[in-house]
C-alpha positions in Angstrom: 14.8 -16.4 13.6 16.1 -16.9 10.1 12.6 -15.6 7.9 14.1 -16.1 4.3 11.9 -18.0 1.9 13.3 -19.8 -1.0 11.3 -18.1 -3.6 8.7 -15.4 -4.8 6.2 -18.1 -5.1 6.7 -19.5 -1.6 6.4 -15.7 -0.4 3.1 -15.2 -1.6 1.5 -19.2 -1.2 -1.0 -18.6 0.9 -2.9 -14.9 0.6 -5.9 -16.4 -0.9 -8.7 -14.9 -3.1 -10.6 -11.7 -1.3 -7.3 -11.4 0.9 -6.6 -7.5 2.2 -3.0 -6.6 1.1 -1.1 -3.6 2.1 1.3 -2.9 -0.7 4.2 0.1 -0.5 5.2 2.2 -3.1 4.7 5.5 -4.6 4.1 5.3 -8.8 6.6 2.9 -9.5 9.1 3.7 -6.8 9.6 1.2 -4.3 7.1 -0.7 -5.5 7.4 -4.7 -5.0 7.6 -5.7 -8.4 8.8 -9.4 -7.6 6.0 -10.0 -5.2 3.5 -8.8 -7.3 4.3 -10.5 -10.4 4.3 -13.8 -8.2 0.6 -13.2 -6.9 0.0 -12.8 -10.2 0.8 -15.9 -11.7 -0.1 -17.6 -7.9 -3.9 -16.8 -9.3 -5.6 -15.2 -6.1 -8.3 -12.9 -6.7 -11.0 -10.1 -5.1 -8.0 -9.0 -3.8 -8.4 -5.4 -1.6 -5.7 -4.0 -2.2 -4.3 -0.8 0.2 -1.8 1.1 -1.6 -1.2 5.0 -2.3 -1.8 4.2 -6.0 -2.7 1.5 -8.6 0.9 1.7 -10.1 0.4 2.3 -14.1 -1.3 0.2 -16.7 0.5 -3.2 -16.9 2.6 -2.0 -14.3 3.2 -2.1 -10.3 -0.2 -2.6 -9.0 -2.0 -2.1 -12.2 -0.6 -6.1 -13.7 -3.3 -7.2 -11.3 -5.3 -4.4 -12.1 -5.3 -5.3 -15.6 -6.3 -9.1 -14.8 -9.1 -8.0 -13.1 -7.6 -9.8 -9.7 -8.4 -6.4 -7.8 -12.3 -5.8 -6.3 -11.6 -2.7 -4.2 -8.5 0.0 -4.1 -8.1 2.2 -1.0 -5.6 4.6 -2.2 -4.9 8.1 -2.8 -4.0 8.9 -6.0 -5.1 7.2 -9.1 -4.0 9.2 -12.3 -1.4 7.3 -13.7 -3.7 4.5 -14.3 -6.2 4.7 -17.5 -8.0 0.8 -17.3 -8.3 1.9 -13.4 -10.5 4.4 -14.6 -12.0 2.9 -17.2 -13.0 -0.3 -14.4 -14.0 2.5 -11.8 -16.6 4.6 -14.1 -17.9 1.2 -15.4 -18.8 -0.5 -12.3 -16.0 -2.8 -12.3 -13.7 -1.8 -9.2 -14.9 -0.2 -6.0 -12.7 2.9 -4.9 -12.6 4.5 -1.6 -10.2 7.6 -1.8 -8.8 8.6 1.3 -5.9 12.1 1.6 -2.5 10.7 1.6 -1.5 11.7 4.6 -4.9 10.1 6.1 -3.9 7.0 4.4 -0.6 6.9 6.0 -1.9 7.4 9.5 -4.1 4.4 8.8 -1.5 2.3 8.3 0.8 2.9 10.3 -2.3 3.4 13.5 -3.2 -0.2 12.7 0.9 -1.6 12.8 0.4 0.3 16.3 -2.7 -1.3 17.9 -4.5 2.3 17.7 -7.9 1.3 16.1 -8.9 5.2 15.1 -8.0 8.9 15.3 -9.0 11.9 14.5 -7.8 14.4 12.1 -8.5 17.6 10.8 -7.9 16.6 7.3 -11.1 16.2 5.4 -13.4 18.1 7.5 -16.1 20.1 6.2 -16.3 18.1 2.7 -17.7 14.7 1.4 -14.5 13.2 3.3 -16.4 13.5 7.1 -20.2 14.2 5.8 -20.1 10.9 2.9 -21.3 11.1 -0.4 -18.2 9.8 -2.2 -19.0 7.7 -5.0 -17.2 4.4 -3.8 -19.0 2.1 -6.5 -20.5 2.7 -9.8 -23.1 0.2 -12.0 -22.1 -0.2 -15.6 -24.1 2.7 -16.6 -22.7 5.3 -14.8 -25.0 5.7 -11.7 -23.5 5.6 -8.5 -24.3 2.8 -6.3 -22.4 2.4 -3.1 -21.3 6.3 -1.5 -18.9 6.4 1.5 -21.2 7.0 5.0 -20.7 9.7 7.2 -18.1 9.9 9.7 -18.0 11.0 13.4 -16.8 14.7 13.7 -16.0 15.9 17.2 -15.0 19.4 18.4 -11.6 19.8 20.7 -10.1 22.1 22.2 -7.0 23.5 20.5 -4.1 26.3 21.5 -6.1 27.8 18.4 -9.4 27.8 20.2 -12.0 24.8 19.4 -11.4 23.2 16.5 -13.3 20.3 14.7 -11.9 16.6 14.2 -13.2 13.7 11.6 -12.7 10.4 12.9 -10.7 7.5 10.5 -10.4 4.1 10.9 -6.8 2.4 11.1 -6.1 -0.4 8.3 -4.9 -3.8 8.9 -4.5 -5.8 6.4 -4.0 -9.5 5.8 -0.7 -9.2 4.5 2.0 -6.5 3.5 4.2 -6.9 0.4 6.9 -4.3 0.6 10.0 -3.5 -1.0 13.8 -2.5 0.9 17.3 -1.5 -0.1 18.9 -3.8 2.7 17.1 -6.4 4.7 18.7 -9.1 7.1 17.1 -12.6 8.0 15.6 -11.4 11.0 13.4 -8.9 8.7 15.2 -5.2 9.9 14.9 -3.3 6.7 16.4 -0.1 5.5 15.3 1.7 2.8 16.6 3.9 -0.2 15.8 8.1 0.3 12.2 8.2 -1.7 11.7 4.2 -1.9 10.7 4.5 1.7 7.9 6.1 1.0 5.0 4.2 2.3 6.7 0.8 2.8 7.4 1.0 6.5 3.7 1.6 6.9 2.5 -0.9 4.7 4.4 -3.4 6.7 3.5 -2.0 9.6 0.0 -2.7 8.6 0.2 -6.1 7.3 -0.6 -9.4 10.2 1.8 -11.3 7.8 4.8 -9.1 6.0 7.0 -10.2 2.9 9.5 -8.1 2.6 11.7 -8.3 -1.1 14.8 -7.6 -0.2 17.7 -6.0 -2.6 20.3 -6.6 -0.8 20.4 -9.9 2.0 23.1 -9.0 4.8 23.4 -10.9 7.7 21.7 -10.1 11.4 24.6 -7.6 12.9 25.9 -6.4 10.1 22.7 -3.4 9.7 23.8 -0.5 12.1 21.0 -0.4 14.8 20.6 3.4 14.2 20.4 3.2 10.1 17.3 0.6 10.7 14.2 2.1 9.5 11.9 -0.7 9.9 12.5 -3.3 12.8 12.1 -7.2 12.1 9.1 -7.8 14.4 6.8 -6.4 11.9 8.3 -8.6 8.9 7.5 -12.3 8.8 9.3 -13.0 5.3 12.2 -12.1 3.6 12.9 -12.4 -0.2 16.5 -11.6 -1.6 16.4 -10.9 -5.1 19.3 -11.7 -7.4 20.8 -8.9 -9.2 18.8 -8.8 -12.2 15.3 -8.2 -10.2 17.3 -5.8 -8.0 18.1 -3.7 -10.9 15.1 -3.9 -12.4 13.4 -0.2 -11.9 10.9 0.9 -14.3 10.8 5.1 -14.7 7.2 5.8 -14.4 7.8 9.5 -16.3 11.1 10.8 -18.0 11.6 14.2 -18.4 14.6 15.4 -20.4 16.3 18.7 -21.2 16.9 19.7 -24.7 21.1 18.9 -25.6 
């Protein structure tokens, strides 16, 4: 099945306003830039949007951010991005903070069929008993907290040990960046740009994968393959200009 779509804009046609998206990337790396500036300019918004971070202001995650096209984050790691706090503390955005390795796990159990696990991670803090401030009102006051979570002892090779329950993500759609992708949607990704795009895929009922390089089916050695083609429904190649186009999020420089 040949799943290359003409264009950015065709990729991204139908996620409609209040749409879950899944979006890989870690700060700006492997981040799908194309794909996101086309939602942006498609116009759908209340968008909840499943991604480790926000990106940075005017960047990644945070053009949509800054166009107020985002209602709720589930993410990780939000310091890079100043109008994310600034919409957060004033009642703007709704936030649920989950550990990164949690958040992995919840994408990739819901790409797997596994509707929750349990995990050590988290217990004995506002994580498993709630109290997280999800939402704020515009003066400061918390209004929405995350609830409490099931916790469960097991037995370990350590003796009993106690478990929080999480719930996998799936999300409407994925929108993932790869190094190499053929038409049937195999992908292979470049050393830290693979990140958390496999599992954002993974995650997403519809996939659009942008695509550096387009090769054809065959030519991707079996065993290099890091994501197969039955969880990618689109493929965008980008042209060389898009391909190259990789914002540094922070340089850092020796003296000469």
């Amino acid at each position: 099945m040949d799943k290359v779509v003409a264009s950015a804009a065709e990729a991204v046609a139908d996620i409609g306003s209040g749409s879950t998206i899944a979006v890989g990337g870690f700060g700006l790396c492997g981040i799908p830039t194309v794909l996101i500036d086309a939602l942006l300019e498609q116009g759908a918004d209340e968008l909840e949007a499943v991604s480790n971070n926000c990106g940075v202001d005017e960047a990644g995650l945070g053009v949509l951010l800054f166009n107020h096209r985002i209602r709720r984050m589930i993410s990780s790691y939000v310091g890079e991005n100043k109008e994310f706090a600034r919409q957060y503390l004033h009642g703007e955005l709704e936030v649920e903070l989950t550990p990164q390795g949690t958040l992995a796990e919840r994408m990739r159990a819901g790409g797997s069929g596994i509707p929750a696990f349990f995990t050590a991670t988290g217990v004995g803090t506002q994580v498993a008993e709630g109290g997280l401030p999800w939402r704020y009102d515009d003066s400061g006051n918390v209004v929405t907290s995350s609830p409490a979570k099931e916790v469960r002892t097991f037995e370990t090779a350590d003796g009993p040990k106690e478990f929080v329950l999480e719930d996998a993500i799936v999300a409407d759609f994925g929108l993932v960046r790869a190094w190499k992708g053929d038409r049937h949607g195999n992908l292979v990704f470049n050393k830290s740009a693979r990140n958390f795009n496999p599992l954002a895929a993974m995650a997403g009922r519809v996939t659009v994968a942008e695509v550096e390089e387009l090769v054809e089916p065959g030519d991707l050695d079996p065993d290099q393959v890091h994501l197969p083609g039955i969880y990618v429904q689109r493929v965008l190649p980008l042209d060389a200009e898009q391909a190259a186009d990789k914002r540094i999020e922070r340089k850092t420089v020796r003296e000469a």
